[in-house]
Backbone bond lengths (Angstrom), bond angles and torsions (degrees), N, CA, C in turn:
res aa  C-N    CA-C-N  psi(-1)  N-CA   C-N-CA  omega(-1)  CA-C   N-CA-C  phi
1 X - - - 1.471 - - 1.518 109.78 -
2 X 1.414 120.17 143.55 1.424 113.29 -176.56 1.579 93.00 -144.34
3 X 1.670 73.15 142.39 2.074 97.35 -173.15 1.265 104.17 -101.23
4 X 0.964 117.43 117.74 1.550 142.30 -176.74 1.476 107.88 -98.98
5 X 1.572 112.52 162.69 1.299 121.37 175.13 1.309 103.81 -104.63
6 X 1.840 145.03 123.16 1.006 141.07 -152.83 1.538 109.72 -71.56
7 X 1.704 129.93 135.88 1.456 121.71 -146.83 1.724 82.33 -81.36
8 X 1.560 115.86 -172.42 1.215 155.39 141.91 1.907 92.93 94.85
9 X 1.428 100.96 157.59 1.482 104.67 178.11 1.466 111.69 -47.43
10 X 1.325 115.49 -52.88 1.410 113.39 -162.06 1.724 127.81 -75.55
11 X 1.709 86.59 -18.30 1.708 87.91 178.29 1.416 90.19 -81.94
12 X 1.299 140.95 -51.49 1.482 146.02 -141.74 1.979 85.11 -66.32
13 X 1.444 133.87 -61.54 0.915 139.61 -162.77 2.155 100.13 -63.47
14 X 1.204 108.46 -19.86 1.438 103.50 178.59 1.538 104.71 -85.42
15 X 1.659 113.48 -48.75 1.542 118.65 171.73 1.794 123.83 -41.53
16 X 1.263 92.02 -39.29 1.751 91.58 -174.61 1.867 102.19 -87.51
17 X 1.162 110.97 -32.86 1.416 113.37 179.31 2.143 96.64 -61.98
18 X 0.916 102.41 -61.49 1.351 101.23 -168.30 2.085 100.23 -50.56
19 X 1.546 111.44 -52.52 0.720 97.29 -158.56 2.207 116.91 -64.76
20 X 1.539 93.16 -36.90 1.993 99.78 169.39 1.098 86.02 -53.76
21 X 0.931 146.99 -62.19 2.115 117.05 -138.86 1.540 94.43 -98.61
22 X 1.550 138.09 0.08 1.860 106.20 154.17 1.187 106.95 -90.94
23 X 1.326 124.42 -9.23 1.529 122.25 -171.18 1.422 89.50 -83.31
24 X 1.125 132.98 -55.27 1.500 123.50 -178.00 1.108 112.56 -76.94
25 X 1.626 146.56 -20.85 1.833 124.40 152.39 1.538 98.97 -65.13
26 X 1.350 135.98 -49.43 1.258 98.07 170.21 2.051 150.84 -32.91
27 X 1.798 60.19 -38.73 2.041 56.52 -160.39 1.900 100.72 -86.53
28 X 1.184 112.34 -6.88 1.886 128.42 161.27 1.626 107.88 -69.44
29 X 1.346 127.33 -42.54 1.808 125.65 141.18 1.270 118.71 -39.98
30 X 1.521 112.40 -78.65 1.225 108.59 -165.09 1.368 138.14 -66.55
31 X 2.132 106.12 -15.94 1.383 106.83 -166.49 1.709 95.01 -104.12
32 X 1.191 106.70 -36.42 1.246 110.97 -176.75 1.837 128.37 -126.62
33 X 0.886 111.75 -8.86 1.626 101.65 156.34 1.646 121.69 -94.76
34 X 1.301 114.21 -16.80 1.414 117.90 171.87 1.762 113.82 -75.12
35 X 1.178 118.75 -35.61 1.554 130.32 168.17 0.849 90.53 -58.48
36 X 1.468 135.79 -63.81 1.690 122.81 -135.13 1.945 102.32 -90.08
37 X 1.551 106.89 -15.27 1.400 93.52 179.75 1.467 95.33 -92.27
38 X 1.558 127.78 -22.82 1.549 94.69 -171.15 1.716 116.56 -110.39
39 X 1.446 84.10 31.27 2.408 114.37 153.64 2.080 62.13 81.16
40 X 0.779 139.16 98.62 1.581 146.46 132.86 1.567 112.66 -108.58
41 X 1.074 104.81 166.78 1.620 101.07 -166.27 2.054 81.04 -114.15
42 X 1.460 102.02 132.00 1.500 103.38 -175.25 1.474 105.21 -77.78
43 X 0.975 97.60 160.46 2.188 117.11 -166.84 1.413 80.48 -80.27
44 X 1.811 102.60 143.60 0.991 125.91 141.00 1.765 136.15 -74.03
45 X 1.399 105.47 154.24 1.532 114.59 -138.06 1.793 82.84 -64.18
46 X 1.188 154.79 -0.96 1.123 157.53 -144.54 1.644 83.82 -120.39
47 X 1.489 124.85 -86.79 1.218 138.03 -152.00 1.936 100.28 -53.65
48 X 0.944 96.29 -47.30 1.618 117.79 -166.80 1.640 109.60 -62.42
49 X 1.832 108.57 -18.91 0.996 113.01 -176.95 1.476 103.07 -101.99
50 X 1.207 132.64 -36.36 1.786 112.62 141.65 0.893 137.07 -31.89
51 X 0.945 112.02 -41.31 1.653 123.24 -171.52 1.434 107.41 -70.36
52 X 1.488 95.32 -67.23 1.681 77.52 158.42 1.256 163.73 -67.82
53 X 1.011 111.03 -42.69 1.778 119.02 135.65 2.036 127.40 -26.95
54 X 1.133 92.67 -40.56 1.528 96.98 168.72 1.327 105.02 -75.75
55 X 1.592 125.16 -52.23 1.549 112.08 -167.04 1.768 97.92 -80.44
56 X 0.984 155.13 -8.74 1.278 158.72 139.53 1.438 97.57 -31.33
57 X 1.498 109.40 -76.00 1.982 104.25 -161.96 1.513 88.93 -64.33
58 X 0.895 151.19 -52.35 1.636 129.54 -165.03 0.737 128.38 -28.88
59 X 2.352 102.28 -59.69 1.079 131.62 178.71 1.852 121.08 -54.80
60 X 1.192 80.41 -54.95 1.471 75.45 169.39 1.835 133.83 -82.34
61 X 1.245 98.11 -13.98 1.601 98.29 161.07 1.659 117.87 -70.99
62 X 1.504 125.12 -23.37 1.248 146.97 -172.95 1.410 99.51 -84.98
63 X 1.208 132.07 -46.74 1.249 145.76 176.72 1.805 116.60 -64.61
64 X 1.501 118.17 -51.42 1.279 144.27 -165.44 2.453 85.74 -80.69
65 X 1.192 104.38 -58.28 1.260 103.27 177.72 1.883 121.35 -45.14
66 X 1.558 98.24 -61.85 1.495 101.56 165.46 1.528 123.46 -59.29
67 X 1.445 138.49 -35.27 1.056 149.91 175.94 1.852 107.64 -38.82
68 X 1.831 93.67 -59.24 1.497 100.03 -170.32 1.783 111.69 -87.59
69 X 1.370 96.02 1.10 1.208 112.63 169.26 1.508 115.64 -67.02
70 X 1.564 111.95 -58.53 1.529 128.62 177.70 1.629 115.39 -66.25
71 X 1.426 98.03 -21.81 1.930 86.42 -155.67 1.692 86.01 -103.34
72 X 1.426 112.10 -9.96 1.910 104.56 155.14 1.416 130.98 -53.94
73 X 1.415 95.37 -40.85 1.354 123.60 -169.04 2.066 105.89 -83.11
74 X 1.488 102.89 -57.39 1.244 105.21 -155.50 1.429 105.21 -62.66
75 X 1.362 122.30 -179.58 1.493 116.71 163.47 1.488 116.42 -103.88
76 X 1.493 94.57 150.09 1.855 97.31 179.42 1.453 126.77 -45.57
77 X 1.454 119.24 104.56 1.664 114.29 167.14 1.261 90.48 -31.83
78 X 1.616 119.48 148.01 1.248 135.21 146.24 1.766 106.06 -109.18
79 X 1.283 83.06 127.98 2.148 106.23 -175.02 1.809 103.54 -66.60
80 X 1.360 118.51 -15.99 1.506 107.20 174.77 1.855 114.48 -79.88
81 X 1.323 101.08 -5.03 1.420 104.91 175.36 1.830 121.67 -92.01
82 X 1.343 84.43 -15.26 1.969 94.15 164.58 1.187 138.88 -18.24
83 X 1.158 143.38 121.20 1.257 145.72 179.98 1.200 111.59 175.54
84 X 1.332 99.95 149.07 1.280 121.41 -146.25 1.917 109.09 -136.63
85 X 1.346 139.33 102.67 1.242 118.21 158.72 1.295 148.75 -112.20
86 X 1.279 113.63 121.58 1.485 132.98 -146.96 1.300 112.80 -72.03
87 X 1.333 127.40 124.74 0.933 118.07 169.33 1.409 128.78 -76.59
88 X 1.866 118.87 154.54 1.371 118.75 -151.37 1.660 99.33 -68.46
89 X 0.969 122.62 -50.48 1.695 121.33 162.84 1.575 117.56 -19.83
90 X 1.548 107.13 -57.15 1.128 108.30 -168.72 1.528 126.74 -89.28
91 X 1.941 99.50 18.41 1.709 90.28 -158.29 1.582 105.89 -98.66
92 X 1.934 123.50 -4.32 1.259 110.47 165.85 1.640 120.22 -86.04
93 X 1.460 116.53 -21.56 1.693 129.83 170.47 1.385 89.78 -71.71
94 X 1.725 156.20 -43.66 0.914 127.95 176.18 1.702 136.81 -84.25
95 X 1.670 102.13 1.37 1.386 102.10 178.57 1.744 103.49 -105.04
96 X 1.812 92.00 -5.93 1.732 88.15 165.45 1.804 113.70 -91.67
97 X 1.129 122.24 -8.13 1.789 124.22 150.23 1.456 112.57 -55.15
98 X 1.163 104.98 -56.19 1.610 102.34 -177.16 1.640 119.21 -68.05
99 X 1.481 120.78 -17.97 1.429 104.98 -165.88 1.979 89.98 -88.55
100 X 1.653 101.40 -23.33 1.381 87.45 -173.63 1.601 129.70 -76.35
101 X 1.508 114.91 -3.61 1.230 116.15 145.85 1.248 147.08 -138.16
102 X 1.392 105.03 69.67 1.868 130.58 -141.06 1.912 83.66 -119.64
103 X 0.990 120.65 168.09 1.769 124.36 144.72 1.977 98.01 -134.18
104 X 1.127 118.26 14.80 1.253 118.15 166.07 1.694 121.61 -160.62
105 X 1.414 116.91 137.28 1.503 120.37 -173.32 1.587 97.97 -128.48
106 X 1.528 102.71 127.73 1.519 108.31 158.22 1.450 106.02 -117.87
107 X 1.347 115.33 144.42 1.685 123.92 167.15 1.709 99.97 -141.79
108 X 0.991 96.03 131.57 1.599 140.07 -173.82 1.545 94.87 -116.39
109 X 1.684 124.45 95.34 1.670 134.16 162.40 1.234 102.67 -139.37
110 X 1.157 98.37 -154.15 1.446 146.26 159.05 1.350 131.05 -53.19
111 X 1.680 119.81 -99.06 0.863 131.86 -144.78 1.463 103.68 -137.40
112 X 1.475 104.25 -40.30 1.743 128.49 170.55 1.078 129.22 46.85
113 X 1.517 86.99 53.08 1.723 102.68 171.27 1.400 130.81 -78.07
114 X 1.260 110.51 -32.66 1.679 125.44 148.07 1.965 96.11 -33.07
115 X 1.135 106.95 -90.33 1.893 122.69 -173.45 2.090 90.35 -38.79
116 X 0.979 128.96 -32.58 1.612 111.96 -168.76 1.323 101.19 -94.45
117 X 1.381 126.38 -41.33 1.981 116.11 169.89 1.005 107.66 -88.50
118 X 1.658 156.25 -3.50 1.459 137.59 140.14 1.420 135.56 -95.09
119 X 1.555 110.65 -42.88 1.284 120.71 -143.30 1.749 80.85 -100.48
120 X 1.166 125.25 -25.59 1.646 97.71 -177.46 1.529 102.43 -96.83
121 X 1.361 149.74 -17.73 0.877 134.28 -161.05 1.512 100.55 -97.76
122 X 1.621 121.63 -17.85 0.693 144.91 -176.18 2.355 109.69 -63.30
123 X 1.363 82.07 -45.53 1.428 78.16 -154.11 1.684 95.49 -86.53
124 X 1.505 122.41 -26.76 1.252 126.25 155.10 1.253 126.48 -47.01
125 X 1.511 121.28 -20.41 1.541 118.99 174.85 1.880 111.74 -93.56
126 X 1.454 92.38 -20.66 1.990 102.82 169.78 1.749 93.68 -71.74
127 X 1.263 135.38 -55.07 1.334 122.42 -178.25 1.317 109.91 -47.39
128 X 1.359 116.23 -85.38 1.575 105.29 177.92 1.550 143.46 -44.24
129 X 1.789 98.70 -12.25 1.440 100.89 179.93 2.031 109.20 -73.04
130 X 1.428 93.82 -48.57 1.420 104.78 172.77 1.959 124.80 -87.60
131 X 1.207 112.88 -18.53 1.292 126.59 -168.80 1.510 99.66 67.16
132 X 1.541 148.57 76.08 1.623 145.12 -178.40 1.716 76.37 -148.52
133 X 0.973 106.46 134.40 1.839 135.70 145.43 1.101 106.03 -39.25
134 X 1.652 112.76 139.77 1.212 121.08 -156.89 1.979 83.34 -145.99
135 X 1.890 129.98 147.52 0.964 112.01 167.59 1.796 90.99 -132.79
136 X 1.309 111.98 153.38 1.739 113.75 167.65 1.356 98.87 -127.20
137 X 1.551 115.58 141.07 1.489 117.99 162.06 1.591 101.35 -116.43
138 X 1.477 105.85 127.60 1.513 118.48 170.52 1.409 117.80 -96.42
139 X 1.344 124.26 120.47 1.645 128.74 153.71 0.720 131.05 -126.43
140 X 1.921 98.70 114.36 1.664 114.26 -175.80 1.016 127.66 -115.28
141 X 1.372 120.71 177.14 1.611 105.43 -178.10 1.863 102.42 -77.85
142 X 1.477 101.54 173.80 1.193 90.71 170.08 1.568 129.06 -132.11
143 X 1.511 101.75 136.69 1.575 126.26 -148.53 1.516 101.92 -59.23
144 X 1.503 114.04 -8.34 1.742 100.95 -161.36 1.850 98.23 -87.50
145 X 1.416 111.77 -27.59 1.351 127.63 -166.72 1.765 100.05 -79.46
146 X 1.393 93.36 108.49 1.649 90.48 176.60 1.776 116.02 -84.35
147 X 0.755 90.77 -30.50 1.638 91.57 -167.51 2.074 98.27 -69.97
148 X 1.058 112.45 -19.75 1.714 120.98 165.69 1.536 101.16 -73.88
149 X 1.220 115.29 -59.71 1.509 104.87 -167.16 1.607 104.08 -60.60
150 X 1.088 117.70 -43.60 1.451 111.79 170.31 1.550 130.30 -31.88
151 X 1.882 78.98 -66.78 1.780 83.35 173.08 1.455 115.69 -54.96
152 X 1.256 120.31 -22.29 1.746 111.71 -174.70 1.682 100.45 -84.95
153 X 1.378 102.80 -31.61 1.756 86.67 -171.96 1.743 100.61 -67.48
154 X 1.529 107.05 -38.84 1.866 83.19 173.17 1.215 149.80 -60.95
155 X 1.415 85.52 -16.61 1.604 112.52 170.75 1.206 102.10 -46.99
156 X 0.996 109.27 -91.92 1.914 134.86 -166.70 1.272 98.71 -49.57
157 X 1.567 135.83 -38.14 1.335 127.82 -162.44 1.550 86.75 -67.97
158 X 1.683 128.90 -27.30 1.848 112.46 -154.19 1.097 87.48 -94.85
159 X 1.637 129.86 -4.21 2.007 105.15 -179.56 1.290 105.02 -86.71
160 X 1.760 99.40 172.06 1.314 122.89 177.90 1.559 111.50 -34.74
161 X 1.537 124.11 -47.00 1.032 132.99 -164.17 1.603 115.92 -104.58
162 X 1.375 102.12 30.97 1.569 109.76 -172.89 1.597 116.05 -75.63
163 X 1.506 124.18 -22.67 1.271 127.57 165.84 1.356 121.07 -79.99
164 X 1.443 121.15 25.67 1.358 121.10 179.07 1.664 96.29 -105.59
165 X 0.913 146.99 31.81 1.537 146.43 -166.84 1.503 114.53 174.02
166 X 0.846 111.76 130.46 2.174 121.08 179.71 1.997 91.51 -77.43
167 X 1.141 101.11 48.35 1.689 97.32 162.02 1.347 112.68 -33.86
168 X 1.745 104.50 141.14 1.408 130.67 -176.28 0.971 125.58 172.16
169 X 1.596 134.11 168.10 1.699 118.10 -172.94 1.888 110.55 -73.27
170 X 1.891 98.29 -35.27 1.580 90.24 168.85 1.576 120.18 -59.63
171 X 1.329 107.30 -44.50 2.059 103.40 -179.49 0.987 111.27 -38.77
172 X 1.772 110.85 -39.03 1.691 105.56 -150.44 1.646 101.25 -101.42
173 X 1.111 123.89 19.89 1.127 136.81 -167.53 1.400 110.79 -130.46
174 X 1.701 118.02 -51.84 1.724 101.05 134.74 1.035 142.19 -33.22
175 X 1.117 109.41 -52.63 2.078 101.03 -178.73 1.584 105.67 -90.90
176 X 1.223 126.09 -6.56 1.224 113.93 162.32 1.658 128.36 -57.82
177 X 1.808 88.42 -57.97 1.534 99.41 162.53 1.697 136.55 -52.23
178 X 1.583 89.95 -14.13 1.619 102.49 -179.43 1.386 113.96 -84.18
179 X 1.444 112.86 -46.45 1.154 123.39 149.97 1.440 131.72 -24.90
180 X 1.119 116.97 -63.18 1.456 142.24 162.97 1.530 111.27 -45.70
181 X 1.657 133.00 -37.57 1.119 107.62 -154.51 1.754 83.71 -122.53
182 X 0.933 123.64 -17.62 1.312 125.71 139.74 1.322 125.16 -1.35
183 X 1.542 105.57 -81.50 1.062 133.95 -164.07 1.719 102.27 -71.74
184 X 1.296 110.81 -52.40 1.275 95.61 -172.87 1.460 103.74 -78.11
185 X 1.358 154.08 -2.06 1.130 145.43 -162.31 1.731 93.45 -102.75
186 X 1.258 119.87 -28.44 1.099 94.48 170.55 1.794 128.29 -85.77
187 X 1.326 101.80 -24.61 0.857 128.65 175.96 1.961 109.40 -53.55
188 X 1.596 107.27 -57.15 1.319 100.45 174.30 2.026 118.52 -76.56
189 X 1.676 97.93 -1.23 1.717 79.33 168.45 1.629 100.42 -103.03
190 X 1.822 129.45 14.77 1.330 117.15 -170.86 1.371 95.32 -124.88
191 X 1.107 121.44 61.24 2.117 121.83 170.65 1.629 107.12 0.30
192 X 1.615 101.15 -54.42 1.365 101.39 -159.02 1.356 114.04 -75.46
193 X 1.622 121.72 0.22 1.595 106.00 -151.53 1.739 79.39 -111.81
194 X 1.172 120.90 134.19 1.613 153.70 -156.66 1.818 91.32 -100.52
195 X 1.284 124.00 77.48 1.539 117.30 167.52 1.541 109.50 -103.67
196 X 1.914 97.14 140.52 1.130 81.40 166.08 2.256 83.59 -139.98
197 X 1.542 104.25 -170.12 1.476 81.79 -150.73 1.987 71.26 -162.88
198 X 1.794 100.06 144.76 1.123 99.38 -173.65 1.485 107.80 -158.34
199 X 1.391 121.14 139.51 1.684 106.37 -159.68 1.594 91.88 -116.93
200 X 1.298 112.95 136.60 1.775 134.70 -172.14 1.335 99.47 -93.28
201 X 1.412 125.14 139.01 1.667 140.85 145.90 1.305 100.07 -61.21
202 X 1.444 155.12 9.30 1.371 113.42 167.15 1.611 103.70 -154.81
203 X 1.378 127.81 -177.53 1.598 129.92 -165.08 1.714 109.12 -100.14
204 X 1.332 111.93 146.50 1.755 96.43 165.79 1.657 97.05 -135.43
205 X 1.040 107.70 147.44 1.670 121.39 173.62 1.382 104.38 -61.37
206 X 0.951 119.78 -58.30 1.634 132.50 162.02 1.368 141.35 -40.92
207 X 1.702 142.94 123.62 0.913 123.96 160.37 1.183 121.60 -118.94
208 X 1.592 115.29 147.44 1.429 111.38 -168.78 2.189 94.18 -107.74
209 X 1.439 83.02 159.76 1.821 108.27 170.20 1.155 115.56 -133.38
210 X 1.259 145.64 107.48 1.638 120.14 -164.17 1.938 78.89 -148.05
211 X 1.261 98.38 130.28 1.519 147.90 -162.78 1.689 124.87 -115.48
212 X 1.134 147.60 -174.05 1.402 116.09 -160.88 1.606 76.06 -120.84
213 X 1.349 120.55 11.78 1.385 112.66 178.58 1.657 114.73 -104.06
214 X 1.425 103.27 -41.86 1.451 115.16 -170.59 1.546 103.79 -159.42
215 X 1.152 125.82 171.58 1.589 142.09 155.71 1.735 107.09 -112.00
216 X 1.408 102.31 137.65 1.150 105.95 -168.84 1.756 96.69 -136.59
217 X 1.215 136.16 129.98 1.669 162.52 -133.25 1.647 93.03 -135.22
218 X 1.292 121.21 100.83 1.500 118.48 150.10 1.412 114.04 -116.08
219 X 1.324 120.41 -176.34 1.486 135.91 175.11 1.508 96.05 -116.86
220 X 1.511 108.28 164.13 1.574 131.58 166.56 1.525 108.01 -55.15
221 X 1.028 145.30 -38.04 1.600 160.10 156.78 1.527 119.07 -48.85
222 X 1.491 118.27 92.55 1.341 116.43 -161.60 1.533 107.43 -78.33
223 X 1.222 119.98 -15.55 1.262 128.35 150.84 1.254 140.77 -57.07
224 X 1.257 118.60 2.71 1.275 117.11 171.00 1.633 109.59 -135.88
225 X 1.276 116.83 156.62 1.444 137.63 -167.53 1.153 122.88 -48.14
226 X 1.598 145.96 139.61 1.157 133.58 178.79 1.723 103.89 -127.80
227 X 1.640 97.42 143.21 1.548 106.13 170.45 1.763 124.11 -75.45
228 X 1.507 107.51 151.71 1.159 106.21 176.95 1.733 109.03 -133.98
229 X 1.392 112.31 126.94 1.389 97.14 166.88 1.833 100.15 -135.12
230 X 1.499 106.84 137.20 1.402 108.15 -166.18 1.715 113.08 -97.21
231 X 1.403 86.68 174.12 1.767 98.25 179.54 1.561 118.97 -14.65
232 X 1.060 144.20 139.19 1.505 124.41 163.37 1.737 120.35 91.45
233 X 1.344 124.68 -24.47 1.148 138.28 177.94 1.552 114.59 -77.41
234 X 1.060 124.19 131.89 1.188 117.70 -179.93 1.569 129.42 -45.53
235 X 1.627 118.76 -37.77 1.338 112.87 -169.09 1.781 91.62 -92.74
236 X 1.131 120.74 10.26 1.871 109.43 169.00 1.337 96.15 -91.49
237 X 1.532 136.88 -13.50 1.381 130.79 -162.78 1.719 83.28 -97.94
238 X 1.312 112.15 -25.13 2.068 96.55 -163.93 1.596 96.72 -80.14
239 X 1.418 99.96 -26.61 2.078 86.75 -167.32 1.182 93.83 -88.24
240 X 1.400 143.66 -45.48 1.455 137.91 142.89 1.855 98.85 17.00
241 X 1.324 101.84 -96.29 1.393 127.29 -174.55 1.291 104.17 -42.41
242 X 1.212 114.12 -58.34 1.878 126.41 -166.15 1.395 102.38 -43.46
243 X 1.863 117.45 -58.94 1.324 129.53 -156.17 1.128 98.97 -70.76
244 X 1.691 134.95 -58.67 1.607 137.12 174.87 1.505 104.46 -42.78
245 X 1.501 139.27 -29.29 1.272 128.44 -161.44 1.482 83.97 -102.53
246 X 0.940 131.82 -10.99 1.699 123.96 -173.30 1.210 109.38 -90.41
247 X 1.468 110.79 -33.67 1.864 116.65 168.80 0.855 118.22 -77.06
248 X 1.517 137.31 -17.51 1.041 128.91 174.88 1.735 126.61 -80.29
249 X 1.702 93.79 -5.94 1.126 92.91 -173.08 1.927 97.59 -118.56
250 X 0.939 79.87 6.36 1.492 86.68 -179.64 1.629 103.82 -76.58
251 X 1.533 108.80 -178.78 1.828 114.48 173.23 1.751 102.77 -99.58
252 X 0.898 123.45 102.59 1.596 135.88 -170.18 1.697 92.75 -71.74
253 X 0.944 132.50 124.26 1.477 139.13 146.72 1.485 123.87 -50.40
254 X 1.717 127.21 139.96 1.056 118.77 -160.96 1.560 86.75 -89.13
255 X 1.703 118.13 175.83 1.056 155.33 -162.04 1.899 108.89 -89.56
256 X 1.037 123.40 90.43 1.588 126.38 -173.34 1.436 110.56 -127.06
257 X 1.408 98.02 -172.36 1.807 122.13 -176.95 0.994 96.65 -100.34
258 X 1.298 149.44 -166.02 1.838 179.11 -67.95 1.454 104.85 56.83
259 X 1.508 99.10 144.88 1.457 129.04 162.83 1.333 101.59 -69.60
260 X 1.730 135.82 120.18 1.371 129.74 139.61 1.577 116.43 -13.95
261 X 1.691 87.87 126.10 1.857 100.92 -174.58 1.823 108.27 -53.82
262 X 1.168 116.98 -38.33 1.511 105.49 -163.83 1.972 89.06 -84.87
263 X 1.204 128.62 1.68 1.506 111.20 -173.12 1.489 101.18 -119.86
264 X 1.248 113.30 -10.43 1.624 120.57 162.12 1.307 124.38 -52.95
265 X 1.881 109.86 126.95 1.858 98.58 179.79 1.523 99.20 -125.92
266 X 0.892 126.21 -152.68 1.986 136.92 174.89 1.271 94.91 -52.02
267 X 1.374 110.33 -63.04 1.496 104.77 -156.44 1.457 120.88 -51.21
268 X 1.679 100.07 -58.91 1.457 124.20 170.05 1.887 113.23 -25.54
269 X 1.763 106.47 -52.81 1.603 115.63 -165.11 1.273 79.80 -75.37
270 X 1.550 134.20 -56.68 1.453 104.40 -159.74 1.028 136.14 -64.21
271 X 1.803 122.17 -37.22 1.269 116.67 143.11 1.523 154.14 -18.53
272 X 1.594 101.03 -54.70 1.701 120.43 159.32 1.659 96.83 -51.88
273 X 1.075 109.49 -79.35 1.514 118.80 -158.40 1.887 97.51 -36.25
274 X 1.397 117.71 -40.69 1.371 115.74 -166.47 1.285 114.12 -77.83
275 X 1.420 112.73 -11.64 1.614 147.99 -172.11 1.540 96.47 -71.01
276 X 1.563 124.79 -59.20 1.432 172.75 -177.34 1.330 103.57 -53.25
277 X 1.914 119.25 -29.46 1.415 90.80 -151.09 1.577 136.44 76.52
278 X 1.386 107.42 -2.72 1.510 105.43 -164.01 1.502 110.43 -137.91
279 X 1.828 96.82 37.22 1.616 98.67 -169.82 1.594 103.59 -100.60
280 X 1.615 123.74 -5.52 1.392 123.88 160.26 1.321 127.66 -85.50
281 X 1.719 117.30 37.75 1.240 107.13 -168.61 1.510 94.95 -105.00
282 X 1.327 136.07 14.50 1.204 154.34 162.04 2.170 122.04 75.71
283 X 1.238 81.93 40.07 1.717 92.88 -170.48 1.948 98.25 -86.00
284 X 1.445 102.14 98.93 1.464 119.70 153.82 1.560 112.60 -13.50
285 X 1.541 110.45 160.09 1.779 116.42 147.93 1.207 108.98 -37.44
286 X 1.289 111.59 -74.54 1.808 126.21 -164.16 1.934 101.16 -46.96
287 X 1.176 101.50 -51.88 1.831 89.21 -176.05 1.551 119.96 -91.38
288 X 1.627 103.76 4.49 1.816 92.52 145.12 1.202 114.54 -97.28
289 X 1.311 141.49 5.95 1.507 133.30 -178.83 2.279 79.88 -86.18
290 X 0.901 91.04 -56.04 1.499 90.13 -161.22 1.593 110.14 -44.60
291 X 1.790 112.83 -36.27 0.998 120.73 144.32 1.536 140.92 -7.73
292 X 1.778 94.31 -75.65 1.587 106.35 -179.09 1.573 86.24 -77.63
293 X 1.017 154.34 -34.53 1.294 138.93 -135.86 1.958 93.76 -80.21
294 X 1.100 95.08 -50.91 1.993 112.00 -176.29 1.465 105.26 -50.24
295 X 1.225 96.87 -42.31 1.648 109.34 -177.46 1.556 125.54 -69.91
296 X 1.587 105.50 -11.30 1.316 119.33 -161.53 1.340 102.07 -109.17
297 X 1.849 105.95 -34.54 1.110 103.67 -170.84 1.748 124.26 -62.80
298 X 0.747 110.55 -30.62 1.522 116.57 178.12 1.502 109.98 77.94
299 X 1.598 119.49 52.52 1.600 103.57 -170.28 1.223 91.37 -152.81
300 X 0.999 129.56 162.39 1.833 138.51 146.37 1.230 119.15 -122.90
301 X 1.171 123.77 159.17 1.933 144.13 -176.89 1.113 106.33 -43.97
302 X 2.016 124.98 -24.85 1.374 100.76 -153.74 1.803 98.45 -116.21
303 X 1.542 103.30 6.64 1.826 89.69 163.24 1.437 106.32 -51.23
């Protein structure tokens, strides 16, 4: 059996709280309300501090003895069985641990608007902080295929969280494209950050993040829990594999420039997009302003 420290910020911050304040009504029982009910004269701050210290080394020599006692006996955790589940609180403070010591990010979604207001601007500011090469691989669905965007807008329209967005093949085809030009705009003002970007024939309920630390699995529902299994574990080596076999079969985007997001106008996106291949997917004036607008905003659904 192995005693763990309970995962995510908020349980860990309830565990240590719980654990100081019985250790301290304990020792407010034991040093001094137990004397005083059975008429004892209470230890002085001198004596009391032996005392404790002695029953401490016991404890912990008694403790330190059984320890090497068990882990003689027990059998080796093996680290390919890892996993980890995150709590929903903890899954944007934990995918901001991972970008800060990654030199590479792949995400395999949707739409990846989470990956366009954190994870790319994000990993462009680790390049310039240190000057080290930075690479991201993007996989998205792709915006030109309507009858896909469909299926994803029904998707999302049947979850819990389907009234947070005017779902449709244009929505999902807006923020796709935002996504998309995103990426390369930051990409062409960050030399160092290594993008490459690839659009999928089909939908997954799932999104993956996988980091040079761990891969981490959420859903569209910021309310609910996400898995983690880290570096070295067997199922980070299978999605490892999964995502490279998924790009390869995916439509890889060619290699271009972008206009900086805040100096980008219509003209600029339509160009890229034609750059892209992806200037017949039929998005109006009105849904490239909405375009730059997503792109500008700097936010996603799941603050």
């Amino acid at each position: 059996m192995e005693l763990r420290v309970p995962g995510g910020i908020y349980r860990r911050r309830m565990f240590w709280t719980l654990l100081v304040g019985g250790a301290g009504l304990l020792f407010l029982v034991r040093y001094l309300l137990l004397p005083a009910i059975r008429g004892e004269p209470i230890p002085a701050a001198g004596d009391l501090l032996d005392q404790v210290l002695d029953e401490m080394l016991t404890a912990i020599l008694v403790a330190g003895g059984l320890t090497a006692l068990l882990s003689y006996f027990a059998p080796e955790a093996k680290s390919e069985d890892a996993v980890e589940v995150v709590a929903a609180k903890d899954r944007g403070p934990r995918l901001a641990g991972g970008r800060a010591d990654t030199r590479r990010w792949w995400f395999s979604g949707a739409m990846g608007r989470y990956t366009r207001a954190e994870t790319l601007p994000e990993m462009a500011a680790a390049c310039r902080e240190d000057g080290r090469s930075r690479s991201v691989v993007l996989q998205l669905i792709d915006p030109r295929d309507t009858e896909l965007c469909q299926r994803y807008s029904d998707l999302r329209r049947s979850l819990r969280t389907g009234d947070q967005a005017p779902w449709s093949v244009e929505h999902v085809q807006r923020e796709v494209v935002a996504t998309i030009a995103t990426a390369y705009a930051v990409a062409t003002e960050q030399r160092l950050l290594d993008l490459r970007v690839a659009l999928r024939p089909n939908v997954h309920h799932q999104r993956y993040d996988l980091s040079d630390t761990e891969v981490i699995i959420t859903t569209e529902d910021s309310r609910r829990e996400a898995l983690s299994f880290p570096e070295g574990s067997q199922f980070y080596d299978i999605v490892q594999d999964e995502m490279r076999l998924s790009f390869e079969q995916a439509d890889p985007l060619p290699d271009t420039h972008a206009v900086a997001v805040d100096q980008m106008d219509v003209g600029d996106l339509t160009r890229l997009l034609e750059a892209l291949n992806l200037g017949g997917i039929g998005l109006d004036g009105a849904d490239m302003q909405e375009v730059l607008s997503s792109m500008r905003a700097g936010r996603h659904p799941y603050d």
